[in-house]
C-alpha positions in Angstrom: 126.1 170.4 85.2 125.0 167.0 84.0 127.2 163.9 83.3 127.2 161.0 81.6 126.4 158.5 85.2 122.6 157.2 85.2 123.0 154.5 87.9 119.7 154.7 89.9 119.8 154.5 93.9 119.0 151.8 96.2 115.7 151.0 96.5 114.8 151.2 100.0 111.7 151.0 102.2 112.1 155.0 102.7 113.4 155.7 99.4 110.2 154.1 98.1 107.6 155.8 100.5 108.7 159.3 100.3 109.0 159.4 96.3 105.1 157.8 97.0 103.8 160.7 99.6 105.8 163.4 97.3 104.1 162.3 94.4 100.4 162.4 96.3 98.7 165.4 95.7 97.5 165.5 99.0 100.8 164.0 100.6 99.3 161.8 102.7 98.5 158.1 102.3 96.8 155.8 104.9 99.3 153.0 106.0 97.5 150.0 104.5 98.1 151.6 101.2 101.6 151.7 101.9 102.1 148.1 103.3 100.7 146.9 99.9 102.5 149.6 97.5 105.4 148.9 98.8 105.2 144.9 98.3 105.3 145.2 94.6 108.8 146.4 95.3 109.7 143.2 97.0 109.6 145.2 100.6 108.4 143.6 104.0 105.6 145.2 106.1 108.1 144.3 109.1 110.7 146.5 106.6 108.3 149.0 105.8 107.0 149.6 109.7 110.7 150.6 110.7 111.3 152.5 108.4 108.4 154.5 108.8 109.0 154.5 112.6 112.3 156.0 111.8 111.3 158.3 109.6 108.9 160.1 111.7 111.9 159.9 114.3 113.6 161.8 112.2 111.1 164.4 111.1 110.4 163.6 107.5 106.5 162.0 108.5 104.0 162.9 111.1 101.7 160.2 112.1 98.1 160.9 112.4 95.2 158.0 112.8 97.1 155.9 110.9 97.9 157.9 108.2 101.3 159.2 106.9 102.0 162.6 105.8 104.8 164.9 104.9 106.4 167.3 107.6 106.7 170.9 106.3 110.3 170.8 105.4 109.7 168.0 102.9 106.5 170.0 101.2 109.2 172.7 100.5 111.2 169.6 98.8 107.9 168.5 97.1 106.9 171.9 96.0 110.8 171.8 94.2 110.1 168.4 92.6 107.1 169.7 91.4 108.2 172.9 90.0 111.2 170.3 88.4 108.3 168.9 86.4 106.4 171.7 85.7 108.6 174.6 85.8 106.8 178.2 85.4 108.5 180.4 82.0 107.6 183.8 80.5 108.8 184.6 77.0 113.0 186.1 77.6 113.4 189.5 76.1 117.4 189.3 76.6 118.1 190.1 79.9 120.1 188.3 82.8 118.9 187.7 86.1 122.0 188.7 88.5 122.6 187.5 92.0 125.8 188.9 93.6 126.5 187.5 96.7 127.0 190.5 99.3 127.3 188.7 102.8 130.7 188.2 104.2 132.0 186.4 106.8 130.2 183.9 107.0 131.2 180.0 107.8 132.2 177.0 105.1 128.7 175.4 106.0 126.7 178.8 105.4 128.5 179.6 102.1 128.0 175.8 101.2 124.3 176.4 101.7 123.8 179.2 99.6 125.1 178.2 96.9 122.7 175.0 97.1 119.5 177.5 97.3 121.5 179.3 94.3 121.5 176.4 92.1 118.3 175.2 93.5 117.1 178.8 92.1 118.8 177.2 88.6 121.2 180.1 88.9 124.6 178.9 87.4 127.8 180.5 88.9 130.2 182.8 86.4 132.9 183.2 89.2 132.9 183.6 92.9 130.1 185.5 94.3 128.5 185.9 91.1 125.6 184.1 89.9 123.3 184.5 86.6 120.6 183.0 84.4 118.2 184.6 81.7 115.4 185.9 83.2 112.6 183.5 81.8 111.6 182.2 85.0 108.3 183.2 86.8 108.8 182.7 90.5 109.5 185.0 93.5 113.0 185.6 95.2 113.1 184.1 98.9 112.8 186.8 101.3 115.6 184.9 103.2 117.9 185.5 100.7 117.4 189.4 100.4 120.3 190.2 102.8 122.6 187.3 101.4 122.3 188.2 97.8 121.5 191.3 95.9 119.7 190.6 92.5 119.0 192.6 89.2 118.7 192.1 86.0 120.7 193.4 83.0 121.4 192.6 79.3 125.3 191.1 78.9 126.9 192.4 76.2 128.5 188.9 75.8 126.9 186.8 73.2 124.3 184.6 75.2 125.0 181.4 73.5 128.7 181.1 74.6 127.7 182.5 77.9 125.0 179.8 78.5 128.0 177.1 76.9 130.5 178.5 79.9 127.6 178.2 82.9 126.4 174.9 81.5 127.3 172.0 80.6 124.5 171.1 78.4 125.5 168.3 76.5 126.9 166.6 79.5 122.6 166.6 80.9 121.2 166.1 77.4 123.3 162.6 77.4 122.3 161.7 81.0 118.5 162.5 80.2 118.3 160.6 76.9 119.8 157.5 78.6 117.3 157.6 81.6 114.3 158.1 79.1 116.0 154.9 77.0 115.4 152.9 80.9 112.0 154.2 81.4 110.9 153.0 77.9 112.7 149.6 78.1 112.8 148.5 81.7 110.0 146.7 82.5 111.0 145.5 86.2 108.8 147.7 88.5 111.6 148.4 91.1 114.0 149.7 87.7 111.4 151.5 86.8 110.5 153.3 90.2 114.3 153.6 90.9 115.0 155.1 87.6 111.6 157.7 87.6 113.7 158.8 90.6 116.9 159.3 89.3 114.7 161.2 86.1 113.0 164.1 88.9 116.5 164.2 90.2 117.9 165.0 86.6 114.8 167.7 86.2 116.3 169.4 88.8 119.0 170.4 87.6 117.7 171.2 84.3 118.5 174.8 83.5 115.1 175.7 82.4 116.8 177.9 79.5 114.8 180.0 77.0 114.6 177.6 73.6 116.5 180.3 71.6 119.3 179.3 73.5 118.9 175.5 73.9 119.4 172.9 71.2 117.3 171.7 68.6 117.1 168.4 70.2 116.6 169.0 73.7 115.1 166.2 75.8 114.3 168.5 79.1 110.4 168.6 77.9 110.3 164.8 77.1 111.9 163.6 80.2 109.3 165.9 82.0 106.3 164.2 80.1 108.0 160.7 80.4 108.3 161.4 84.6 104.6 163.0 84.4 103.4 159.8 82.6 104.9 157.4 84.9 103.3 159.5 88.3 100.5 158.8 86.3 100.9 155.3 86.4 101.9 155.3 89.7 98.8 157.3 91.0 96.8 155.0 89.1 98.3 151.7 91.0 97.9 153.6 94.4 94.3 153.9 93.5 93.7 150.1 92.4 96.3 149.7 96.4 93.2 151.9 97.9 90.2 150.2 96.2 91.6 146.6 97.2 92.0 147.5 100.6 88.5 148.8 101.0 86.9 145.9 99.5 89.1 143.5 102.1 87.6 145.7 104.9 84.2 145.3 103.4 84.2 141.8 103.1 
């Protein structure tokens, strides 16, 4: 898990719109605001209106008197980048959180997509079919997955700090976060910035969430978090100056 590669994604006209809508808390924005968000990144409205043509097309937007919003499978992606940023712990007495997988016979595609939800779960794999992580998370199992996977919990009698160092590869994401929060604090092109606050909730995703007796002393997961959070902040702020320009240009 992790890696040392920090090279941020095209910026595109859709790349740019839905990292807007899934940072709106509702996830909805008219489309004058977007037209003139999007122009600080150097993006046409003639760019933009394809794109957002497209994405409806495709099922990521629904269109409703001129304003944009999410479909539902993307508030299931939202609800994930926000549980990235703001991740829900209890206090860890010890014990494991198990997931064996129990369903057989089932295709390349099917097993490929359980073990995303797994590791969307921030479950780590110990071998085949076996999955585990200390139970410090508050959240609910999927219902879906009741008949894929069976889950428990348990205390290994392994030592926990060399089984976290064999499911994760914790330095590897410590360097890769501490060189995305160096390009948030010293990038001040807006498109960097933007590109790189997405490459950052990326990151937070696959943060293991681990209790902090079993991190090290300098883990940056909680400052990347509050770097990301501080930046949405900035970015909610600019969307808000976008919305009270466009009113006054209908007023006048």
């Amino acid at each position: 898990m992790g890696g040392r590669r920090t090279a941020a994604r095209p910026l595109t006209a859709r790349s740019v719109v839905l990292s807007l809508l899934l940072g709106a808390h509702p996830p909805e924005l008219p489309v004058r605001d977007i037209v003139r968000a999007v122009e600080l990144f150097d993006i046409s409205e003639a760019t933009l209106r394809v794109a957002l043509s497209r994405m409806v097309g495709a099922g990521d937007l629904d269109r409703r008197d001129g304003t944009y919003r999410l479909t539902r499978r993307l508030l299931q992606r939202q609800a994930r980048q926000d549980d990235a940023t703001h991740p829900r712990t209890r206090p860890w007495r010890g014990r494991w959180e198990i997931a064996v997988v129990t369903s057989v016979g089932r295709g390349a595609a099917d097993r490929a997509e359980l073990r995303a939800r797994l590791t969307g779960l921030r479950l780590a794999e110990l071998r085949e079919g076996t999955w585990l992580r200390p139970a410090n998370l508050r959240r609910t199992w999927p219902a879906e997955l009741g008949g894929l996977a069976r889950r428990f919990t348990a205390r290994p009698d392994d030592d926990a700090a060399e089984l976290t160092g064999q499911l994760w590869d914790l330095p590897g994401w410590a360097a890769t976060a501490g060189a995305l929060l160096e390009r948030l604090e010293t990038t001040a092109d807006p498109a960097e910035k933007f590109s790189t606050a997405a490459a950052a909730v990326r990151h937070l995703l696959r943060d293991p969430v681990l209790p902090p007796e079993l991190l090290p002393a300098d883990w940056p997961g909680a400052q990347l978090r509050d770097r990301y959070a501080a930046y949405q902040a900035e970015l909610t702020r600019l969307l808000l100056v976008t919305q009270l320009h466009n009113r006054q240009d209908l007023d006048a």
